[in-house]
C-alpha positions in Angstrom: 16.4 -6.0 -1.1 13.3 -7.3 0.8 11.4 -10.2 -0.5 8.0 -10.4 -1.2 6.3 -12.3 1.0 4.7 -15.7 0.0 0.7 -15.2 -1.1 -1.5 -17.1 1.2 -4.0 -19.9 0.9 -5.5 -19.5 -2.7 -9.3 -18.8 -1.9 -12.2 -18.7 -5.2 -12.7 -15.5 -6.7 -15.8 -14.9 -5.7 -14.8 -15.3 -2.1 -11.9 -13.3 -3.0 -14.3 -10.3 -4.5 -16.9 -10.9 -1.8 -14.3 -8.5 0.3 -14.8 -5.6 -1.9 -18.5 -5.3 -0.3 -17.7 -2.9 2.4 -16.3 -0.5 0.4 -19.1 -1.2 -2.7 -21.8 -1.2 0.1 -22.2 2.6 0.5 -22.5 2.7 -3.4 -25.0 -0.2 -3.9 -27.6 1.8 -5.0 -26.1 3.5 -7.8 -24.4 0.3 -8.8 -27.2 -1.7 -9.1 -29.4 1.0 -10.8 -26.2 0.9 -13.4 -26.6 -2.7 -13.5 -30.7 -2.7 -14.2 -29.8 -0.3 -17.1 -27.8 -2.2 -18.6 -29.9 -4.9 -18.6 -32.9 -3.2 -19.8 -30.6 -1.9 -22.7 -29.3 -5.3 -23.8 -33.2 -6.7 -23.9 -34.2 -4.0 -25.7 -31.2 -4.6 -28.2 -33.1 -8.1 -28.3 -36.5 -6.9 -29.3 -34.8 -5.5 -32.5 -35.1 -8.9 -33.9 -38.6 -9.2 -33.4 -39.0 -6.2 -35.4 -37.3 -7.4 -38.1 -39.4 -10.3 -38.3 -42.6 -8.4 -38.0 -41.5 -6.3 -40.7 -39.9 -9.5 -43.4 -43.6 -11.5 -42.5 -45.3 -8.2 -42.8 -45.0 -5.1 -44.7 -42.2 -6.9 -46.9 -43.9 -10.1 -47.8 -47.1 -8.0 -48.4 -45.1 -4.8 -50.4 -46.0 -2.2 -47.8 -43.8 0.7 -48.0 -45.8 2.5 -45.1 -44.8 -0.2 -43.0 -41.7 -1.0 -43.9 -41.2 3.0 -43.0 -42.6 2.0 -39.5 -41.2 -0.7 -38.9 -37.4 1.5 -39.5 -38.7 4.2 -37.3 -39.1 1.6 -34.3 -35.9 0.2 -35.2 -34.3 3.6 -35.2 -36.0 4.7 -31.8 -34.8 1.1 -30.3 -31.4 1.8 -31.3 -31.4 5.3 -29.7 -32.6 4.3 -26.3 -30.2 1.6 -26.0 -27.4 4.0 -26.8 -29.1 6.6 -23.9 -29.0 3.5 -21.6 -25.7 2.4 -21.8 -24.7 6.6 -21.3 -26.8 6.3 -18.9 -24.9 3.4 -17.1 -21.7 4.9 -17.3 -22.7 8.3 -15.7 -24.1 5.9 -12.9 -20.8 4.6 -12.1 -18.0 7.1 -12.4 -18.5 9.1 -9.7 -19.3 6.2 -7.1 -16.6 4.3 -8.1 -14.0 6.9 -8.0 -14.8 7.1 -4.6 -14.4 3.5 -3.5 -11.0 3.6 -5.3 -9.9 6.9 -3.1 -11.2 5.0 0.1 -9.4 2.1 -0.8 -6.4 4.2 -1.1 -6.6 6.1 1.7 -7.4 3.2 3.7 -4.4 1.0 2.3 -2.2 4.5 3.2 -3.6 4.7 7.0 -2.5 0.9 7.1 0.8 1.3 6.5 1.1 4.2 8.3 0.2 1.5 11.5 2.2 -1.2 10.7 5.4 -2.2 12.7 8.5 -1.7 11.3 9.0 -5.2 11.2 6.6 -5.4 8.0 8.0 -2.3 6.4 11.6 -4.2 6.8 9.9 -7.5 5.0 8.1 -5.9 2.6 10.0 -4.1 -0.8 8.3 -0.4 -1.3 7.5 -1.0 -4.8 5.2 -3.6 -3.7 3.2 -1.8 -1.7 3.8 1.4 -4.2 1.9 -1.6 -7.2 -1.2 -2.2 -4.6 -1.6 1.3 -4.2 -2.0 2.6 -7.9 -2.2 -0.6 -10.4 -4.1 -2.7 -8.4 -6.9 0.1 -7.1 -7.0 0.7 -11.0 -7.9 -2.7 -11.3 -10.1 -2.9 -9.1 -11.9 0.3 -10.0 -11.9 -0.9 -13.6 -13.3 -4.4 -12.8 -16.6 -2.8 -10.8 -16.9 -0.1 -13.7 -17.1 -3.1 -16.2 -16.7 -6.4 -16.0 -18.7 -6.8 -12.8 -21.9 -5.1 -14.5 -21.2 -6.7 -17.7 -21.3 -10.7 -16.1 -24.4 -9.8 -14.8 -26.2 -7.9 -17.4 -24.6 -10.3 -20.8 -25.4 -13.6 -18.4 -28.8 -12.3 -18.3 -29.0 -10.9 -22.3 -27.4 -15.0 -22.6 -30.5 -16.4 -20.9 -32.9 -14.6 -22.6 -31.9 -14.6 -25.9 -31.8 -18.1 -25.7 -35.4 -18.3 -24.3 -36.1 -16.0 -27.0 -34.7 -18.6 -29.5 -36.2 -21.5 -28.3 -40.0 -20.1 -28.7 -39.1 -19.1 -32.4 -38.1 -22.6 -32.7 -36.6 -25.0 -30.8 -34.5 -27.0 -33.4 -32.3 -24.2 -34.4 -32.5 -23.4 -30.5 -30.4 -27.0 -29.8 -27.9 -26.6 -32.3 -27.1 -23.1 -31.2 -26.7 -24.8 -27.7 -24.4 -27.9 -29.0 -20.8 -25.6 -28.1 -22.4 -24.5 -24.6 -20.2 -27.7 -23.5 -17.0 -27.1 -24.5 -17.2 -23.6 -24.1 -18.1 -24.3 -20.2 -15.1 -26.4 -20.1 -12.5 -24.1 -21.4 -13.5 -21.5 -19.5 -12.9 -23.7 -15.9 -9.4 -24.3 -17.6 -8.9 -20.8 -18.1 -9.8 -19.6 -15.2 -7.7 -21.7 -13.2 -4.8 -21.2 -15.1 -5.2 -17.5 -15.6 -5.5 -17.1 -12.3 -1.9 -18.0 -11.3 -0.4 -15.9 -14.4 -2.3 -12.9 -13.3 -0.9 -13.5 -9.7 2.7 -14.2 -10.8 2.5 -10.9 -13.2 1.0 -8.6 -10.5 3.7 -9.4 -8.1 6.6 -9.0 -10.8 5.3 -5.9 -11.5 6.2 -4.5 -7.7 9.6 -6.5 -8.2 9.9 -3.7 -11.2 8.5 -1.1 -9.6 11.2 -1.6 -6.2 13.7 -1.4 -9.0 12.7 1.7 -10.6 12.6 3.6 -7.1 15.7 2.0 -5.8 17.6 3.3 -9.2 15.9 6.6 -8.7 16.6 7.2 -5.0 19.9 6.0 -5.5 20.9 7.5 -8.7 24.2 9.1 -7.1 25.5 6.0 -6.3 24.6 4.3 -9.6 26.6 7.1 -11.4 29.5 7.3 -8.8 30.2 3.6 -9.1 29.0 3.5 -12.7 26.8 0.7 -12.2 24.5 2.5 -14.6 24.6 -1.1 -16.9 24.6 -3.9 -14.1 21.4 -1.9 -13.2 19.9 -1.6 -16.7 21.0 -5.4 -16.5 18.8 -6.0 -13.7 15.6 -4.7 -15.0 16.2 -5.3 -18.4 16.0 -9.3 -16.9 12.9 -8.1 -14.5 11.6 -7.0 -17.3 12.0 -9.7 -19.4 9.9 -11.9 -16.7 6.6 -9.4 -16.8 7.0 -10.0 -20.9 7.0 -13.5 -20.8 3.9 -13.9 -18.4 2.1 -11.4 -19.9 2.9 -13.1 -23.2 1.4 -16.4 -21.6 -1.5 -14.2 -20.4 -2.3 -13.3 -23.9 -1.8 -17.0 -25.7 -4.5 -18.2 -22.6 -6.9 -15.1 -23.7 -5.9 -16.3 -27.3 -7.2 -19.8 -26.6 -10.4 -19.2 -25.2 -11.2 -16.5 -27.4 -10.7 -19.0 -30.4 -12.7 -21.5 -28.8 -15.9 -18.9 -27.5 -15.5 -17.6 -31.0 -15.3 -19.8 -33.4 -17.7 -22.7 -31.7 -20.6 -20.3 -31.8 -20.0 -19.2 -35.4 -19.6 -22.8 -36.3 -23.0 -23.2 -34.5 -25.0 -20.2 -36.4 -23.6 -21.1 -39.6 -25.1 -24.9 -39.2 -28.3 -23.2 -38.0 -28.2 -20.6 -41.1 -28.0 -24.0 -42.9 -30.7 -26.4 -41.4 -33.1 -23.4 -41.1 -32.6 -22.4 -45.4 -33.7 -25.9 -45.8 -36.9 -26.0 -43.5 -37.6 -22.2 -45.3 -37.7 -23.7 -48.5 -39.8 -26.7 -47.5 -42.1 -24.5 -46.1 -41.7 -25.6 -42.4 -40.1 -22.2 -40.7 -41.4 -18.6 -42.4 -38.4 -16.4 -43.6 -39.3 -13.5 -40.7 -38.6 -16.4 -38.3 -35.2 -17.4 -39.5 -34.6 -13.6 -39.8 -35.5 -13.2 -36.3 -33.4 -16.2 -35.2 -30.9 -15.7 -36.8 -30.4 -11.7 -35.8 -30.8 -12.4 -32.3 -28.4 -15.4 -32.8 -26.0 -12.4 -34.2 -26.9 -10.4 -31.1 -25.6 -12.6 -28.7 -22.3 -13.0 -30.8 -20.4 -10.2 -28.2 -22.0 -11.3 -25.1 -20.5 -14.8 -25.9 -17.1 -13.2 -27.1 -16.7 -11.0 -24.6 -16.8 -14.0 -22.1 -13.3 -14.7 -21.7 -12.4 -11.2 -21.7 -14.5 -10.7 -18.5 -13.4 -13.6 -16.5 -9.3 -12.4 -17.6 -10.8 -9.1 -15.7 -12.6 -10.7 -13.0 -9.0 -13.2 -12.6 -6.9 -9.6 -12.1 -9.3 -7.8 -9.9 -9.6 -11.0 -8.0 -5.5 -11.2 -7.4 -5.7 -7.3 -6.7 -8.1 -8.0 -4.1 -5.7 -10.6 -2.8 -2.6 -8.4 -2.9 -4.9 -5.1 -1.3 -5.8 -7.8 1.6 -2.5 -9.0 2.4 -1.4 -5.8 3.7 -4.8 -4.8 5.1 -4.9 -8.2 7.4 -1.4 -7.5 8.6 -1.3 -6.7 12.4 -0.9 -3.5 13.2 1.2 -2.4 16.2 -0.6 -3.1 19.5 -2.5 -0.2 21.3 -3.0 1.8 18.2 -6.5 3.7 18.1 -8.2 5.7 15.2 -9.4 5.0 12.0 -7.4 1.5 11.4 -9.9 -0.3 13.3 -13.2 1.2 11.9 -14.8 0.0 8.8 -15.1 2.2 5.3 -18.1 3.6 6.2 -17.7 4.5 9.4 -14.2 6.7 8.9 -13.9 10.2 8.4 -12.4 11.2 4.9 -9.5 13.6 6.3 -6.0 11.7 5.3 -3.3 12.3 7.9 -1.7 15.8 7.3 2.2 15.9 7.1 2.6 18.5 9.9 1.0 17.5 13.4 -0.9 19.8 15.1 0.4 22.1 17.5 0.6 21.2 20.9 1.7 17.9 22.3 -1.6 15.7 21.9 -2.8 13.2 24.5 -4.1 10.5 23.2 -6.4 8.3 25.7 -4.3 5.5 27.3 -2.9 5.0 30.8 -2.7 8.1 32.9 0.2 8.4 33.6 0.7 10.1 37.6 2.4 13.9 37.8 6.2 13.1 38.2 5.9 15.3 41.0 4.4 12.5 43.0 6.1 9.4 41.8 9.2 8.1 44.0 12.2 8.7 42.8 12.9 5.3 42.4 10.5 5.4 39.4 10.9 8.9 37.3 12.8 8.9 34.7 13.3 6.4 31.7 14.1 2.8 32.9 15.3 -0.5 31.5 14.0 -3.6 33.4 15.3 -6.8 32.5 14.9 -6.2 28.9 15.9 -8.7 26.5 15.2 -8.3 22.5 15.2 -10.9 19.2 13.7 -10.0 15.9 10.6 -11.7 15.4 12.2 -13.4 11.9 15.2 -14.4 13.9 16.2 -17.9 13.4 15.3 -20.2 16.4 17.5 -20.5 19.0 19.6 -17.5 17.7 21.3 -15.2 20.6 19.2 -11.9 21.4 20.4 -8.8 20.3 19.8 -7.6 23.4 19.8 -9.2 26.4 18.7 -8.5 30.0 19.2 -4.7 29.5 18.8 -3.1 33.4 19.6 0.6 32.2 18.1 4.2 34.5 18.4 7.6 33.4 17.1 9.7 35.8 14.5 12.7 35.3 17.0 15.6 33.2 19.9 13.7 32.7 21.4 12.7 29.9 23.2 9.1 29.5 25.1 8.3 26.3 25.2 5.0 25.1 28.5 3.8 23.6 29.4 0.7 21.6 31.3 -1.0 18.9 29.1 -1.3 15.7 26.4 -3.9 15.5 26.1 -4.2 19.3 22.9 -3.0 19.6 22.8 0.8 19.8 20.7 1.9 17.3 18.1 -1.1 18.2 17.8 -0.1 21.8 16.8 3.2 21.5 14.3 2.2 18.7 12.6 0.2 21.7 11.9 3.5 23.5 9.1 4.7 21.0 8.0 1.2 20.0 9.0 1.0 16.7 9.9 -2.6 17.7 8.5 -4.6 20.7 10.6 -6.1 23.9 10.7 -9.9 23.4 11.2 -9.5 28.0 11.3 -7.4 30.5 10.0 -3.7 30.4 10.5 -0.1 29.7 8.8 2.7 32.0 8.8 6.3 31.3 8.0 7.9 34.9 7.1 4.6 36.4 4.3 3.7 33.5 5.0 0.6 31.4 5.4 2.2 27.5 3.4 -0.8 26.7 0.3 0.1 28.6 0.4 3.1 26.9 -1.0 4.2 23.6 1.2 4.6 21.3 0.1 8.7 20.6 0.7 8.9 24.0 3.8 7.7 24.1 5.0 9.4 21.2 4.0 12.8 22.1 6.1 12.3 25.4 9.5 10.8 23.1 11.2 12.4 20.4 13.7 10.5 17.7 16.3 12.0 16.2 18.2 9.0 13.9 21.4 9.3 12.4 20.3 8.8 8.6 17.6 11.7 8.5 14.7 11.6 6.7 12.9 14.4 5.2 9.9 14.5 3.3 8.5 16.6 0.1 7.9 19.2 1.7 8.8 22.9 3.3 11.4 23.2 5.8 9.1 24.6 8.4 6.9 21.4 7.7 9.6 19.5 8.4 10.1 20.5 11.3 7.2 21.0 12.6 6.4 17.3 11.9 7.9 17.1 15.5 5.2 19.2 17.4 5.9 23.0 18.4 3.2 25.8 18.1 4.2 27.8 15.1 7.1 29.7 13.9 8.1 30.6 17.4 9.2 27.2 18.0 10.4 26.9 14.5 12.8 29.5 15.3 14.1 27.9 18.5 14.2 24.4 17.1 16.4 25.8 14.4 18.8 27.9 16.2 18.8 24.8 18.6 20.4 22.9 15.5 22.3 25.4 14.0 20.0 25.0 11.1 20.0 28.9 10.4 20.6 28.2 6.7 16.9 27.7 6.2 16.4 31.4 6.3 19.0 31.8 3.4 17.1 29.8 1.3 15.8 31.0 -1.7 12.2 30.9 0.3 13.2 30.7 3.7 11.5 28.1 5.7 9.2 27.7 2.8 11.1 26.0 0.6 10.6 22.8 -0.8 13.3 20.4 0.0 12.4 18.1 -2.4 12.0 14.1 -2.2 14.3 12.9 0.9 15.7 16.1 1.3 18.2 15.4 -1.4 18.9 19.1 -2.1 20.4 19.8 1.3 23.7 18.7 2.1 24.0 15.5 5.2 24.5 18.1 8.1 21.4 20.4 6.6 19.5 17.7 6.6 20.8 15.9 10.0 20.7 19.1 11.5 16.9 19.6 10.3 16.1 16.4 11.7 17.9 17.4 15.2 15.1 20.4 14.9 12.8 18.3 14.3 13.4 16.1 17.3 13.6 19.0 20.2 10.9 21.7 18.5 8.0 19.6 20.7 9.7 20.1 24.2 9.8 16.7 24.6 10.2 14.9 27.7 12.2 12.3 26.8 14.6 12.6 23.6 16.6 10.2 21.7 18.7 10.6 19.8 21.2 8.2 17.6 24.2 9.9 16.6 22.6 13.3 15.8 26.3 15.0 15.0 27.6 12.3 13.1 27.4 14.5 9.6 28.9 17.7 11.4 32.1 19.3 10.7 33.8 20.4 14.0 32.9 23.9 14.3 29.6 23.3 13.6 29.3 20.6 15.8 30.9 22.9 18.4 28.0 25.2 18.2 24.8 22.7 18.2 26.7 20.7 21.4 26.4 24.2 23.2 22.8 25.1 21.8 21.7 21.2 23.3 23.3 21.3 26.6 20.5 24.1 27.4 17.8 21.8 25.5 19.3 18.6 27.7 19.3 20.6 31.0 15.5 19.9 31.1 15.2 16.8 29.5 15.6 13.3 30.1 18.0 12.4 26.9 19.8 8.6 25.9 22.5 9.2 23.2 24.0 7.1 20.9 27.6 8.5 20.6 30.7 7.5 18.7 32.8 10.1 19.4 34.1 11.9 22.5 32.6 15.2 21.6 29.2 13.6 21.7 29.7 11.9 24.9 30.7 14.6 26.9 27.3 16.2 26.2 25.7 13.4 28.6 26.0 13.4 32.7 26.9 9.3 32.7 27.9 6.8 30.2 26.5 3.3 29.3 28.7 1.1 27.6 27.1 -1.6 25.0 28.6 -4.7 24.3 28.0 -8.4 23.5 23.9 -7.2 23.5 24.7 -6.4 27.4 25.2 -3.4 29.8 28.9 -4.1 30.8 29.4 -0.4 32.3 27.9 3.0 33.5 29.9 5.7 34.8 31.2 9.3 34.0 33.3 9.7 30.7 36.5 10.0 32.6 35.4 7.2 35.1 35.4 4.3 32.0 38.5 5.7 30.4 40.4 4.9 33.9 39.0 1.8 34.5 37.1 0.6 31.4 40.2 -0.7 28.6 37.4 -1.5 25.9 35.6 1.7 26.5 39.2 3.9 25.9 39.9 1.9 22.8 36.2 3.0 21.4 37.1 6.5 22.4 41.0 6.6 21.4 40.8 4.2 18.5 44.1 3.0 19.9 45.1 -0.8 21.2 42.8 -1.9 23.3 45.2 -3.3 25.9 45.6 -7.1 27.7 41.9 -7.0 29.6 40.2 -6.4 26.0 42.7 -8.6 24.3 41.8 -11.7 26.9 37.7 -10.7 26.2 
């Protein structure tokens, strides 16, 4: 399983936030409108206690029911426009905030969509499945709540204390006395909570790749009965979360008891101190009242403090996560929407089937093969050499100094023992990994100074484990190119893939998630369809029979000789049948082009190519290699 890669430099919170502010910029206005709402409500939640001290120095100490009437009617109104207020604040900030989260989303998904598949081999897919869903949550909680709520209860904070000091200023100090330690414990706090939130966000994509590795893989589980060493596995992951979320909680429980109890022990002392001035005639009872209510009011703003910064901590380590993937570098030459802010993007999400018609993205023009020298058509190797970027130092290339040319229409298989290099070779033709030397030309044009829609509308893949998507056959397919359910057709009968019609929808029926349903040739043979419906003029393919039973495989070899009679084709082949679909052969070995020639040509001369084709002894020349 891929490991997660390391977090980076820990930056501030606020820092870390601060990158929200593209995506919260096209929402300000609502936002802050939310957040002056809320802080009108919470100073008109202070006013109450003015009322009551009008009303104990007034209409009670002078036995005026009238008054005393009045003086509930204003409390009553008070009370209703605060409710009103803080409805009001929450209708402000559900729509806008729902959309930030889908743009985050949908920018996080167009991301990974561009990213080489270098990262996608690093990376394990239930962390990036965590930053896509619990983190956005999050996120969208944190500017729903807690980011209003620091703002408007620092301000209620600031006030009421204002408001406390004019009613007296004694009883305002000793309020103040825990304002020290409380400061201090929450600095602690933060700092530790901080790493626990980190450490629990990322174990929670450690689960998540467990969970969708069990589910994809659930027939091997039950084949093997692994079913416990699996349960074993994330019964232990599990265990993990639990104990640093239980460490999460005994920090909250810490800080809670100190913002709690400090403050009570605080407004108990000044309950005491101002009694005694009451009954020496010093302080009026309305005061205390007054004091002593707003003291009270400013009990959950207080409270609520560690709550908010636990909040702030987790939507500041989900910003962290969501950035680590956004500031990956996306594969060279790719254009679009990746490098355009939030607000300058269109809202329209990548649709599963392309559209018809082999696209031309802008890039180098590439010249009419027509007029290039024949030196140049065609699909040519030049010197190419290839290491994985994560490849220890020093380490031998996979391949090295590759000098391969398949000329315009033919078709060269490559053959090769396993792990020589194969299957990496032809992933260099559409880019999925870079040359570390040399150079690839399609037609004479370097792939590299091409964009990479270019480049892919020109190549087609067909890969020997085939991947299909939750979707209809005929989108499936179609995923390849073609112009509607003409081309459908022919891809199919191309592939032999006429079982699609017997479906119990035809070509639109779901195939479900991977394609699971079908059987390995339905699905490798969907995958072939997919590869030639475009009329591509290149094709690859990596083993595209492998699945087949003979008589099947009989049928698609005839249906692709017409297919490769106008294409330029390199493919990977194992076994004879597959090789004699090609015009030349390309043998692989040691990360190195050791021989090209005809089929027959390298089993008379070629003793490592006729044992890869016989499976028998490879004879003295291979046994002295």
């Amino acid at each position: 399983m891929p490991t997660t890669p390391p977090p980076p430099e820990t930056r501030s919170a606020v820092r870390t936030l601060l990158r929200l502010w593209p995506y919260v910029r096209p929402v300000r206005t609502r936002l802050f409108s939310a957040a002056c709402v809320a802080v009108l409500a919470s100073c008109i939640g202070l006013v109450i206690p003015l009322v009551l001290k009008w009303m104990v120095d007034g209409p009670v100490a002078g036995r005026d029911p009238a008054g005393v009437w009045l003086g509930a009617l204003y409390l009553l109104l008070l009370g209703l426009a605060e409710a009103l207020l803080f409805g009001l604040r929450r209708w402000l900030v559900a729509r806008p905030l729902s959309r930030v989260e889908a743009e985050m989303r949908a920018d996080l998904y167009r991301r990974l969509q561009r990213l080489p598949v270098a990262f996608h081999d690093r990376w394990p897919s239930g962390q990036l499945l965590s930053r896509a869903t619990t983190d956005l949550m999050l996120l969208r909680m944190f500017l729903a709540f807690p980011l209003t709520f620091l703002l408007v209860n620092g301000v209620t904070i600031i006030v009421g204390v204002i408001i406390m000091l004019i009613q007296d200023w004694t009883l305002g100090l000793v309020i103040l006395v825990p304002a020290v330690p409380v400061l201090i414990t929450c600095v602690v706090f933060e700092k530790r909570y901080s790493g626990a939130a980190r450490r629990a966000q990322d174990q929670v994509g450690d689960l998540t790749t467990v969970v969708e590795e069990s589910v994809l893989g659930i027939r091997i589980i039950k084949g093997f009965g692994r079913h416990r060493s699996q349960a074993l596995a994330f019964r232990e992951l599990s265990g993990k979360l639990r104990g640093t979320e239980l460490y999460k909680a005994r920090l909250l429980a810490t800080i809670l008891g100190v913002i709690v109890t400090l403050p009570e022990v605080a407004i108990g002392a000044a309950l005491v101190v101002g009694a005694v001035r009451v009954a020496d005639g010093e302080l009026s009872a309305g005061t205390l009242v007054a004091f002593l209510s707003t003291a009270l009011a400013l009990r959950w703003p207080v409270d609520s403090i560690g709550f908010l910064l636990a909040m702030s901590q987790e939507a500041a380590t989900a910003t962290e996560r969501y950035f680590e993937v956004m500031d990956a570098e996306p594969e060279s030459g790719v254009s679009g929407d990746a490098s355009r802010g939030p607000a300058e993007r269109g809202a329209a999400a990548p649709a599963l089937r392309r559209a018809p018609g082999p696209a031309r993205a802008a890039g180098t023009p590439v010249a009419p093969a027509a007029r290039l020298p024949d030196a140049v058509k065609g699909l040519i190797f030049e010197d190419v050499t290839f290491r994985y970027p994560d490849a220890p130092a020093g380490s031998a290339p996979v391949l090295d100094r590759i000098d391969l040319r398949i000329r315009p229409g033919e078709s060269l298989a490559l053959v090769g023992a396993t792990g020589s290099g194969k299957t990496t070779l032809t992933a260099l033709v559409p880019r999925l990994h870079e040359v570390t030397s040399g150079r690839i030309t399609l037609d004479g044009a370097d792939i590299t100074q091409m964009s990479r829609e270019e480049l892919r509308s020109r190549v087609a893949v067909a890969f020997e484990e085939p991947t299909l998507f939750s979707a209809t056959v005929g989108e499936n397919v179609l995923m390849g190119g073609g112009d509607g359910e003409r081309d459908l057709e022919r891809a199919l009968g191309v592939a032999q893939a006429d079982f699609a019609y017997a479906l119990p929808q035809g070509v639109d029926t779901q195939v479900g998630e991977q394609g699971l349903s079908l059987s390995g040739g339905q699905r490798q043979r969907l995958a072939l369809a997919r590869a030639v419906v475009g009329r591509p003029d290149f094709l690859v393919l990596d083993d595209p029979l492998s699945a087949l039973d003979v008589h099947t495989e009989a049928a698609v070899e005839a249906a692709l000789r017409r297919v490769l009679a106008d294409t330029t084709a390199l493919i990977v082949a194992h076994r004879p049948s597959t090789v004699l679909l090609a015009d030349r052969v390309a043998l692989l070995s040691g990360g190195r082009i050791t021989a090209v020639g005809t089929h027959h040509e390298l089993l008379r001369t070629n003793p490592e190519y006729a044992h890869l084709m016989s499976g028998g002894p490879a004879g003295k020349q291979e046994d002295q290699r």
